[in-house]
N, C-alpha and C positions, 0 to 999 in steps of 0.2 A: 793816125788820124781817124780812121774808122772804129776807134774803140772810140776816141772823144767823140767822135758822132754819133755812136749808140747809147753813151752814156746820156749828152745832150735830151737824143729821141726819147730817153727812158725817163727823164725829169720832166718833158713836155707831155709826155703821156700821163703821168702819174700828177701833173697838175690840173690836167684838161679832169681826168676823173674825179679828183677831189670836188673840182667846180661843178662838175655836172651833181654829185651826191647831192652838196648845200644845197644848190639849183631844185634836188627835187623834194627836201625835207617841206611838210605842214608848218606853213605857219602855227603858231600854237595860241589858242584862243584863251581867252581871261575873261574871267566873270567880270559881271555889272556889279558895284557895289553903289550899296542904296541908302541913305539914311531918314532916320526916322524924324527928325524937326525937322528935313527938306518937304515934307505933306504925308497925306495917306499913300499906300499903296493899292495898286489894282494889281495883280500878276494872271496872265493866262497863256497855260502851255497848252500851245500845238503842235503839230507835227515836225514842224522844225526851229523849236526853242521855244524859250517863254516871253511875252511879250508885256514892256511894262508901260505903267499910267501911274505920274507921282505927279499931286498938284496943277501946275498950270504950267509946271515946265519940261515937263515930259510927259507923251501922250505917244501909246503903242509903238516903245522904242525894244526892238527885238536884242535881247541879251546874245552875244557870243556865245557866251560857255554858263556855267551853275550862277544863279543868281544870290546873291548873299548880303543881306537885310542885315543895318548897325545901326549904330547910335554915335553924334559925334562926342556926345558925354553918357555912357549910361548907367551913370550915381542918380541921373536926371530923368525920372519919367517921359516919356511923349505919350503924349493925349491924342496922339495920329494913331491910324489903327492901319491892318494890312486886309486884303482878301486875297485868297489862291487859290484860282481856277483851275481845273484842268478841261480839256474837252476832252469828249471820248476818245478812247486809247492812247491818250496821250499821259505823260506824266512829267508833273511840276516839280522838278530838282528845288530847292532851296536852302541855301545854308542860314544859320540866325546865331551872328556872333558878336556875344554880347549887348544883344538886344532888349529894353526897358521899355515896354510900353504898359500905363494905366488908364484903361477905358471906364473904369468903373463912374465915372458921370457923363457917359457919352450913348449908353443906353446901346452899346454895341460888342462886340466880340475883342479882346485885342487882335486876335489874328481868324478869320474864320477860311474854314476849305471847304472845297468843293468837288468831285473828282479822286483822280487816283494823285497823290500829295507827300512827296516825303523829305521831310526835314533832318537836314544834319544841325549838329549843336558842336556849336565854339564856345569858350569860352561861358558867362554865366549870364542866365536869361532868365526875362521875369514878365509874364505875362498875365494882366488883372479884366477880366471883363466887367462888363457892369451889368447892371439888374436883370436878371432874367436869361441870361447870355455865358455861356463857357469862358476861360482865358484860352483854352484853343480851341476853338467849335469845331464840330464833324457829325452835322446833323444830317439825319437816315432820308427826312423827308426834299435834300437836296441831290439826292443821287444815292450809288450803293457804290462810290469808289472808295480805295483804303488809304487810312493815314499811315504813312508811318515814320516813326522816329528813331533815331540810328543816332549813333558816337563814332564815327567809322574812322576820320583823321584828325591828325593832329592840325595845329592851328596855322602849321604853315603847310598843310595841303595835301603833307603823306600819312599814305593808310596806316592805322594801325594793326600791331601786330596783334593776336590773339594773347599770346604772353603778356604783352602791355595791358590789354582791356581787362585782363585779368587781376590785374597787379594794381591798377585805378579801382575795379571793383572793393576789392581787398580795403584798398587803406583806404575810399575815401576822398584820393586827390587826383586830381588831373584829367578827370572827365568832365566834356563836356555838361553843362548843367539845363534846367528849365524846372524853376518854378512857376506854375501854373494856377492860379484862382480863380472860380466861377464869382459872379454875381449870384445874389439870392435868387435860387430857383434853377441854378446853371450849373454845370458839373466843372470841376477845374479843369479835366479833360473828355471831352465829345461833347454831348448834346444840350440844348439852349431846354428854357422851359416846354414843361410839354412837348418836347421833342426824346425821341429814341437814337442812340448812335451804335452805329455794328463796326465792326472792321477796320481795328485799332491795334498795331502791333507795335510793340517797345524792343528792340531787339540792343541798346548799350544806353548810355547816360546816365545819370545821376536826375530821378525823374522824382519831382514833388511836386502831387497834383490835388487839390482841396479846394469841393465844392462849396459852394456861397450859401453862409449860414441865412437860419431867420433873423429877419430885421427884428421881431418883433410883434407885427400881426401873425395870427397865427392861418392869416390864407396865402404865404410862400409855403409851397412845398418844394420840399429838397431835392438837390440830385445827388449824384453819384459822384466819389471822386474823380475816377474812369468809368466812364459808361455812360448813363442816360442822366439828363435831366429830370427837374421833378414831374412826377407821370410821364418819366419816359423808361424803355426798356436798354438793357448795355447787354449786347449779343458781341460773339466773336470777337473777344478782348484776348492777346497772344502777347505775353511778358514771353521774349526769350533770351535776355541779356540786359545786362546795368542791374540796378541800383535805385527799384520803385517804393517810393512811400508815397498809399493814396488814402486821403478821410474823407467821407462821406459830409455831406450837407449836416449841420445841426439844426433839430425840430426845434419846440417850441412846447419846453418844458412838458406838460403834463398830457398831451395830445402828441408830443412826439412830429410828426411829417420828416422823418428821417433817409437819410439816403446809404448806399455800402459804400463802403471804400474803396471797392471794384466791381461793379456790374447793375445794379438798378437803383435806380433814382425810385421816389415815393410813390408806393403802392404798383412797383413796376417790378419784375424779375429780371433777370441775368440767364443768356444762354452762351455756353460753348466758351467758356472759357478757360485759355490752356496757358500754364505757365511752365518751363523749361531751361534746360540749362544748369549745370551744377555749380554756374558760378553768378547766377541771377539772386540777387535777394531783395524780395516781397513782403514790405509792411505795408496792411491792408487795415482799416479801421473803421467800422461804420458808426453809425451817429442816430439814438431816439428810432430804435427800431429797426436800422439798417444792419444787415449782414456785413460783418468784415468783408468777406469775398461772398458775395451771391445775391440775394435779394433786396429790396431796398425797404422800407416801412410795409411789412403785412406781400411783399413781392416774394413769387417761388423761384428757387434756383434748380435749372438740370444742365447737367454736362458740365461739370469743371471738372477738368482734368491737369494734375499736378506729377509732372516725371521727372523733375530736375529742380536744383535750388533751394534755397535757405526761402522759407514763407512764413510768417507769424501774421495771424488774422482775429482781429478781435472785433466781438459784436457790438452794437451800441446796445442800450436797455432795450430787451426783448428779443433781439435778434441774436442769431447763431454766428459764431465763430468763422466757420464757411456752410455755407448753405441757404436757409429760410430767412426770412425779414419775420420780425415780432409785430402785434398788433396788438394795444393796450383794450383797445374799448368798442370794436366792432367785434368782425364774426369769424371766420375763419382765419390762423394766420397763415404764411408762408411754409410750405414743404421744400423739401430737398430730394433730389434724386441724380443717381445716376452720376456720382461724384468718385473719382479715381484717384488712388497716391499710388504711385510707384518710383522703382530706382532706386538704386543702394546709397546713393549720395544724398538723398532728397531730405529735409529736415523740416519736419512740419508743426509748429504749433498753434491749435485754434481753440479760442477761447468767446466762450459764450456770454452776451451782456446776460444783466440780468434778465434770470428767467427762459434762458437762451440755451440750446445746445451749444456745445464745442462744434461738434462736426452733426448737422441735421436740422433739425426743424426752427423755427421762431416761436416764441410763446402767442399763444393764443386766450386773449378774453374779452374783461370789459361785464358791463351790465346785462349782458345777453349769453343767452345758452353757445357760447363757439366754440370752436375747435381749434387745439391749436398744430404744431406744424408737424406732420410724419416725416420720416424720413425712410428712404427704399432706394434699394441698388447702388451700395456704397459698399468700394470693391479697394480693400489694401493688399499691396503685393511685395513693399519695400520699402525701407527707407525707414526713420524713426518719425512716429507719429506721437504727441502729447495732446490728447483730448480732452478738454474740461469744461463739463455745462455747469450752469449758474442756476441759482435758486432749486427749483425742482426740477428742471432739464439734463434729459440725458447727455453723458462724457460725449458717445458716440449715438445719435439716434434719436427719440422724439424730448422737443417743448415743452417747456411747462406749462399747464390748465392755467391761465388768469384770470378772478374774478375778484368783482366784488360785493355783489348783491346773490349772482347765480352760479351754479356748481357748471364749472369748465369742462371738457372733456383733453387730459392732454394727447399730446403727442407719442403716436405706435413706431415703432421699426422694423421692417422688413426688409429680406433679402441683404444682409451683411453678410460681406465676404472678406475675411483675412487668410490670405497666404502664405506667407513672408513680412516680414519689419522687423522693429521691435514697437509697441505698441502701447502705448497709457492710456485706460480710459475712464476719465474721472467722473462721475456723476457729481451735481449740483447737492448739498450738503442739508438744504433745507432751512429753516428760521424757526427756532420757537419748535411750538409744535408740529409746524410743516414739513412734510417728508419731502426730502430730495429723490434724486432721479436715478435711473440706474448708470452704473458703468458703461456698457452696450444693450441698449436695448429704449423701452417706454421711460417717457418723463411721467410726473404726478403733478395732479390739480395744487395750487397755490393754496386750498380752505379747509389740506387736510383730512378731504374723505376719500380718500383713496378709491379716486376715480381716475387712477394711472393706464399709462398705454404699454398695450402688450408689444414684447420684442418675439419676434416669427421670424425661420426661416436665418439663422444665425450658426454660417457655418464656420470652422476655423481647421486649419488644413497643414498650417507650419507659421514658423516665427515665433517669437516672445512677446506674450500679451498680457497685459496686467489691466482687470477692469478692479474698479471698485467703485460701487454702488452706496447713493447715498443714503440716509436715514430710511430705514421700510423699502426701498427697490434694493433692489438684485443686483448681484456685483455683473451676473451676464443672466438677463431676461426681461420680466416686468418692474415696470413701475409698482408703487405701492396701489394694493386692490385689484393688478394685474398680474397675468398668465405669460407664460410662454411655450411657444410649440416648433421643433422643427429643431431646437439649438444642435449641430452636428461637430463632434471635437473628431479628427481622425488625424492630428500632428501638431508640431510645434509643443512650444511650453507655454501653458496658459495657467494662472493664478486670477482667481475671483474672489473678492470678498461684500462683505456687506454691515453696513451699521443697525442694527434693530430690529426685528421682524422682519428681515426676505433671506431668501436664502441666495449660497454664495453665486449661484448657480441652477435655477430655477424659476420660480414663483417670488411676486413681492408679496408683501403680509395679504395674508386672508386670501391667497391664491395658489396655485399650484403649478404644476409644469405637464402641460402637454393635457389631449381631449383623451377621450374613448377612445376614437379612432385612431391617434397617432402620440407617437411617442413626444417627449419634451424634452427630454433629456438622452441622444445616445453618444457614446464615445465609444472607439472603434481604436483610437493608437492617440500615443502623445503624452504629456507628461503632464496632469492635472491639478491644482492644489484649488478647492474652493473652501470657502469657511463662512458660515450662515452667521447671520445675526441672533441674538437673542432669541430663543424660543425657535427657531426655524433650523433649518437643515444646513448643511453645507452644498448637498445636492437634492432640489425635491423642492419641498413644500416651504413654502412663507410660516409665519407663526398662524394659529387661527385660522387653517385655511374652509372656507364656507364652502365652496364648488361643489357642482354637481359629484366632479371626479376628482379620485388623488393624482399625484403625481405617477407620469409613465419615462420610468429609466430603465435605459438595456447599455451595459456596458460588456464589451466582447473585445479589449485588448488593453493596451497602454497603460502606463503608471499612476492610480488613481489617489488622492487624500481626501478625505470628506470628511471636515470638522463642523461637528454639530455646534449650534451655538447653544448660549447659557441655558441651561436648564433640561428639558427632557427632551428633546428635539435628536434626531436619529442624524447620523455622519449622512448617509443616505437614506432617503425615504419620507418619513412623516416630519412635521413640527410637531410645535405643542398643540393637543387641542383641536386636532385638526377633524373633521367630518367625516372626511372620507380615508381609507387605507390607500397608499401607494402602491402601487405595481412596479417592484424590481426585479430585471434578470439580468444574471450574471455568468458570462460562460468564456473560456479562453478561445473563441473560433475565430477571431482574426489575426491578432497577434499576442506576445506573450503577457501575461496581465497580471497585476501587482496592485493590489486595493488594498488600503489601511483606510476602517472606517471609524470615527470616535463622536461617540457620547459624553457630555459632561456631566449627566443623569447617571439614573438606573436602570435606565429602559436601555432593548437594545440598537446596536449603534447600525443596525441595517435591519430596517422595516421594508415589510413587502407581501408577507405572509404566503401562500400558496406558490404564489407568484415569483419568489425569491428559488433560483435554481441554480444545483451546483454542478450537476451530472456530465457536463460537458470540460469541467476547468481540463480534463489530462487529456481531452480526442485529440485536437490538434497543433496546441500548445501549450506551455507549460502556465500554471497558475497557483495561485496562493489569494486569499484572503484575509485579514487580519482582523478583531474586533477589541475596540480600547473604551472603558470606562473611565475616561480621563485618560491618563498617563497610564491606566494598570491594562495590560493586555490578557484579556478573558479569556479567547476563543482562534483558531483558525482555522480555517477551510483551504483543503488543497489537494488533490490528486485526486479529487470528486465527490470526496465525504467531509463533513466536521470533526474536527481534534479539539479535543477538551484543552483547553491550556490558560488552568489555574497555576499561574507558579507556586502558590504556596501549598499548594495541595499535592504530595508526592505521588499519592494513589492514582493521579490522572495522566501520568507519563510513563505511557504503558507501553509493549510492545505491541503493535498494531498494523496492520497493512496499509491503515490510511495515510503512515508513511513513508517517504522514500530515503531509507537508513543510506548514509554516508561516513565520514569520519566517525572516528573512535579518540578515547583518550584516558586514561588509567588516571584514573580518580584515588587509587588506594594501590601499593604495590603488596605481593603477597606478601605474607611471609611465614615462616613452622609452624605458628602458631596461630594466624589470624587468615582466612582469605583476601583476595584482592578484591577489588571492583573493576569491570571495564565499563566505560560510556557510550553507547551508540549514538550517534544524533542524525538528527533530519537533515538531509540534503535540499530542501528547497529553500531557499532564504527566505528569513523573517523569522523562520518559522524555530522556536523555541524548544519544539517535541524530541525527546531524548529514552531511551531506557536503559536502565542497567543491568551488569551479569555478573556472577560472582567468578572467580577463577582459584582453582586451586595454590600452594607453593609449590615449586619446582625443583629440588635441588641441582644445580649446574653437575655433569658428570666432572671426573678426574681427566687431568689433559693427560695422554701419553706420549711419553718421551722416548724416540726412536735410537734403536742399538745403536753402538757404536761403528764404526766403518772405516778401515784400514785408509792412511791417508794418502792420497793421489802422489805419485814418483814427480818431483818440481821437473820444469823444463831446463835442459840445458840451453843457457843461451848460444844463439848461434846455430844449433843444430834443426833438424827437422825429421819428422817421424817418415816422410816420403823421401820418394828417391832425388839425391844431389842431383841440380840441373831441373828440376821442372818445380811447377807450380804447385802449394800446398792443396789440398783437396777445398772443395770449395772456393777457391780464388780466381777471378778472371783471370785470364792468360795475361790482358793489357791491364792489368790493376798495378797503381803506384806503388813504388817498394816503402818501407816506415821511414826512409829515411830522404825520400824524395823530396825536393825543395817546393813548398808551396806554391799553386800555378804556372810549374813549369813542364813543358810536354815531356812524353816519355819517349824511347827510342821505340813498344811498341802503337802509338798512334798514329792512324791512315787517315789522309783527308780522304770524305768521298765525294765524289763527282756524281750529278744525275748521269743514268744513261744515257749515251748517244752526244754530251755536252765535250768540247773539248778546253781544257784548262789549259793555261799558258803564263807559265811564272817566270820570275828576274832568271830565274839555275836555267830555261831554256833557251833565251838568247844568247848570241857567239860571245865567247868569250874573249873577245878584241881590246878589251880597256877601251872602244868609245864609248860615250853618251849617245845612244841612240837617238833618243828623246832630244836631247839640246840639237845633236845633226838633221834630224827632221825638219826642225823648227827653224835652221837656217836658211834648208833648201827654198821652205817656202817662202821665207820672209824674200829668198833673194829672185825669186819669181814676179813676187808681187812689183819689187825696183823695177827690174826690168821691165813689164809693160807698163809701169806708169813712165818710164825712161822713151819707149814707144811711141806712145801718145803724143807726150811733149814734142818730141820731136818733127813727128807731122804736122800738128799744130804751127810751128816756128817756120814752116817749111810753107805753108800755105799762105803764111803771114807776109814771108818773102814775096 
């Protein structure tokens, strides 16, 4: 009886506790859902939830849990619109699934916010504002709270995983969506006209957001797709997840009022904008002036920083790929600064409208003396970058000149830094007779007179870089009629070339590399290949160069090729034609150095005069220099003096200390009648320098054949030279006999024992025929019975 009454107590127990658990679980709380042809919405969160206002039948009704905005049909627009308040510190959860609202003749926002605001996305949504007004407003002059937009669950409420957002990004499907439209004058995402919007973060979705074209009069100005409206600015824009495609506002044909496709709406710039993530991918497009990613019509951009993700950014006419906004017909256009790639995943391509950098300035003209857009402090450290400017605008670095009555001044580049990537940078190709822009460096005026911008201060340090420079600029330097000074190669593989008058690597036509004061050209390590255009250098001088001064190059390591182009133009040094002599030095003091210089002239293929020194190539490293008229190699220089080296001329392959003799090779073997030749050759590669030495024949002596020698007495088998009973000489005492069975021990092998250890084998237990092992194993097992036999028993006993 007393076991059923504890069994009993143990089920009443164990149900009083279940009841008390349920008893103390949350209720669990459920969103408000809301729909869009029930009226507008109002929503405002405060400190303990959000609080809603829909029509006339619901007024400040406080939501349980997330609030989540629908449609009972939404193939069907509503012409209801929402606002979402937050108040301070507070923040407005709301989800928007499957949401269709079109405001565009309601003169109002579809959804506008206010506050700190963040929306999840179900399912697919489509937001249209009307004239003047974003499809999701987040304008600056309503507060400094952030929007942000997230993909974060699935449709029925659980988180997604990272793998999944991944795998939506990928194909395309199953993310949440939000198409976004401004009205004319409105960005599709942030800021209404005339309005600026900051502190916009995209972190999953599948996000299409395109600002509100011109109707038509040419007094809408555009905004941004993300970012500001028209004359508004688009600051602190952070893509760091999904699947954004943003286009700027469309101008108004010939006058343009353009916006970017991420960060300033017309005549406004773009600050601080960072995109992230290796699985984020960025179409950026801007429209009549606007920068793909950065300024908006004639707007500067500083601070975009790119560390992660697939990005493709294209300018509209006049504007840069990522950077400057273009201005057709005022005064200054848009600069660029301060713009970052990094990350080994990161895959960048920017492409410049016409007239436009890739990555840099906007063009800059019109009927007046202006300026168009520089570009400074553009820093790559990773990732692959494909740079390409348009018309006369630099791949990497300044605008082209636009004019059409007055001569432009274009766009300069300073402070370029490459690291690490692998890196393309295309200069704009040019029309006609108008010169294009360089690869990295100054764009050229639009009319031709090579009133290009110098590239300054262009260092490259590691990674794989290919510039090439368009018609008259410099594959890495100035535009055409421009200089360059400061260019620093000490790593990486760089190849530059150029089409026409600049060189590969230098001066554009009619310019040079570097002042009096300071060098233009030095390299220090790294593996070079530039190749000038026509009449110009490969390294140095433009064709024609006018300047005060020649080119100043000092190279003191690394793998160098300097291919002169057509005509008389030196591998390194002078073009054709040029004013002034260039200043080269050459010496192996940093690391080991390897120049091959070529002329396709008659002049020679490294001009420098006085200035040109070799005394240094063997102090601290090893060196060689080569010199090519065309394809035929003339000359080398190495271990600190010049070596003649005419191949066809035997006279000039002398023995000589200038060089460092190495292998040999018998040219000729002797023989009675004729000597031999031996060949010495030079031990430092490249280098061709060889002498020869005659040798006499030799006749081989006679071999001799050793006496004969009584032959050894055979062994008796069986027997042994030592004495019966011990071990032959030489043989361990324990050695196997010949006829021992393979791995089997002998009678002499000792196991040994550490000191002090004691061993105990099967031979030293009694020899009793028991199992000792199985008798052990009884005693215990019959111990164990018995106290369990114990127990029981007192148990039974108490029971009684």
């Amino acid at each position: 009886m007393r076991v059923k009454s504890n069994k009993l107590a143990l089920r009443v127990l164990s149900t009083a506790t279940f009841l008390a658990m349920v008893s103390s679980c949350a209720t669990a709380a459920f969103a408000g859902t809301y729909y869009m042809e029930d009226g507008s919405i109002s929503i405002v969160a405060k400190t303990d939830g959000n609080y809603i206002t829909q029509g006339t039948t619901i007024n400040d009704q406080k939501d349980a849990g997330e609030t989540v905005i629908t449609n009972h049909d939404s193939e069907t627009a509503s012409k209801n619109t929402v606002t979402i308040k937050a108040e301070e510190d507070c923040t407005a959860n709301v989800t928007l699934d499957n949401v269709n609202i079109d405001a565009s003749d309601t003169g109002k926002a579809a959804i506008h916010t206010e506050g700190n605001v963040t929306l999840e996305l179900d399912g697919d949504n489509t937001l249209t504002g009307g004239t003047g007004h974003a499809g999701l407003e987040k304008n600056d002059n309503t507060g400094n709270g952030t929007l942000i937009i997230k993909d974060d669950k699935n449709d029925d409420g659980t988180e997604k995983t990272e793998e999944q957002k991944k795998a939506e990004t990928e194909s395309g499907k199953g993310a949440g969506s939000l198409t976004a439209t401004g009205g004319a004058g409105g960005a599709g995402i942030g800021g209404a006209s005339s309005r600026s919007s900051s502190n916009i973060t995209i972190t999953g979705g599948n996000i299409t957001a395109t600002a509100g074209s011109n109707s038509g009069t040419r007094l809408v100005y555009c905004g941004a797709g993300i970012g500001g409206g028209g004359f508004g600015e688009g600051n602190n824009i952070k893509i760091t997840g999904g699947t954004v495609n943003a286009t700027g506002g469309e101008g108004n044909g010939f006058y343009h009022y353009g916006g970017a496709g991420i960060g300033g709406g017309y005549q406004r710039g773009a600050n601080d904008i960072i995109i992230s993530g290796n699985d984020t991918r960025v179409t950026a497009t801007g429209k009549d002036g606007g920068a793909g990613i950065g300024g908006g019509f004639a707007g500067t951009a500083t601070d975009i920083t790119i560390s992660g993700g697939t990005v493709d950014a294209t300018g509209g006419s006049h504007g840069a790929g990522i950077g400057g906004g273009g201005n057709s017909y005022q005064s200054a256009a848009g600069s660029a600064s301060n713009i970052t790639i990094s990350g080994d995943k990161t895959h960048v391509t920017a492409t410049g409208g016409l007239w436009g950098a890739g990555i840099g300035g906007g063009a800059g003209g019109g009927v007046k003396n202006s300026t168009a857009g520089n570009a400074s402090n553009i820093t790559i450290s990773g990732g692959t970058v494909i740079a390409t400017g348009n018309g006369s605008a630099a791949g990497i670095g300044g605008g082209s000149g636009v004019a059409f009555v007055r001569v432009p001044k274009a766009g300069s580049a300073t402070n370029i830094t490459i690291s690490g990537g692998n890196v393309t940078a295309i200069g704009g190709k040019g029309f006609d007779s108008i010169s294009g822009g360089a690869g990295i460096g100054g764009g050229t005026d639009s009319l031709g007179q090579s009133n290009g911008g110098a590239g300054s201060n262009i260092t490259i340090s590691g990674g794989t870089v290919n510039a090439v420079g368009g018609r008259n600029s410099a594959g890495i330097g100035g535009g055409d009629g421009a200089g360059c000074s400061g260019i620093t190669i000490s790593g990486g593989t760089v190849t530059a070339s150029s089409e026409d008058g600049a060189a590969g690597i230098g001066g554009g036509r009619w310019a040079g590399a570097g002042t009096a004061d300071s060098a233009g050209v030095t390299i220090t390590n790294g593996t070079v290949t530039a190749n000038g255009g026509a009449g110009a250098a490969g390294i140095g001088d433009g064709a024609n160069n006018v300047s005060d001064v020649g080119s100043v190059i000092s190279i003191t390591g690394g793998t160098v090729t300097a291919n002169g182009g057509a005509g008389e133009a030196a591998g390194i040094g002078n073009g054709e034609n040029d004013a002034r002599d260039a200043a080269v030095s050459i010496s192996a003091t940093n690391a080991a150095l390897d120049v091959t210089a070529v002329t396709q002239g008659s002049g020679e293929a490294i001009t420098g005069g006085d200035d040109l020194t070799m005394a240094k190539l063997d102090n601290l490293f090893s060196g060689v220099v080569r010199f090519f008229h065309g394809e035929d190699h003339y000359n080398t220089v190495h271990n600190g003096k010049y070596v003649g080296m005419d191949d066809n001329n035997a006279d000039e392959h002398k023995k000589t200390d200038a060089h460092i003799w190495g292998s040999t090779e018998i040219i000729r073997q002797a023989t009675p009648t004729e000597q031999g030749i031996l060949r010495h050759h030079c031990a430092v590669d490249g280098c061709k320098g060889y002498y020869e030495e005659f040798f006499d024949y030799v006749a081989p002596t006679e071999p001799v054949t050793p006496a004969p020698t009584d032959p050894d007495t055979p062994d008796v088998p069986g027997t042994s030279d030592s004495t019966p009973g011990t071990p032959a000489q030489g043989t361990p005492a324990d050695a196997a006999t010949a006829d021992a069975v393979p791995g089997a021990a002998t009678a002499e092998e000792v196991s040994v024992t550490p000191s002090g250890a004691q061993t105990v084998t099967a031979a030293a237990l009694p020899k009793t025929g028991v199992n000792w092992l199985a008798a052990v194993g009884s005693a215990i097992s019959g111990m164990v019975l018995l106290a369990a036999g114990y127990v029981l028993d007192r148990k039974s006993r108490r029971q009684n």
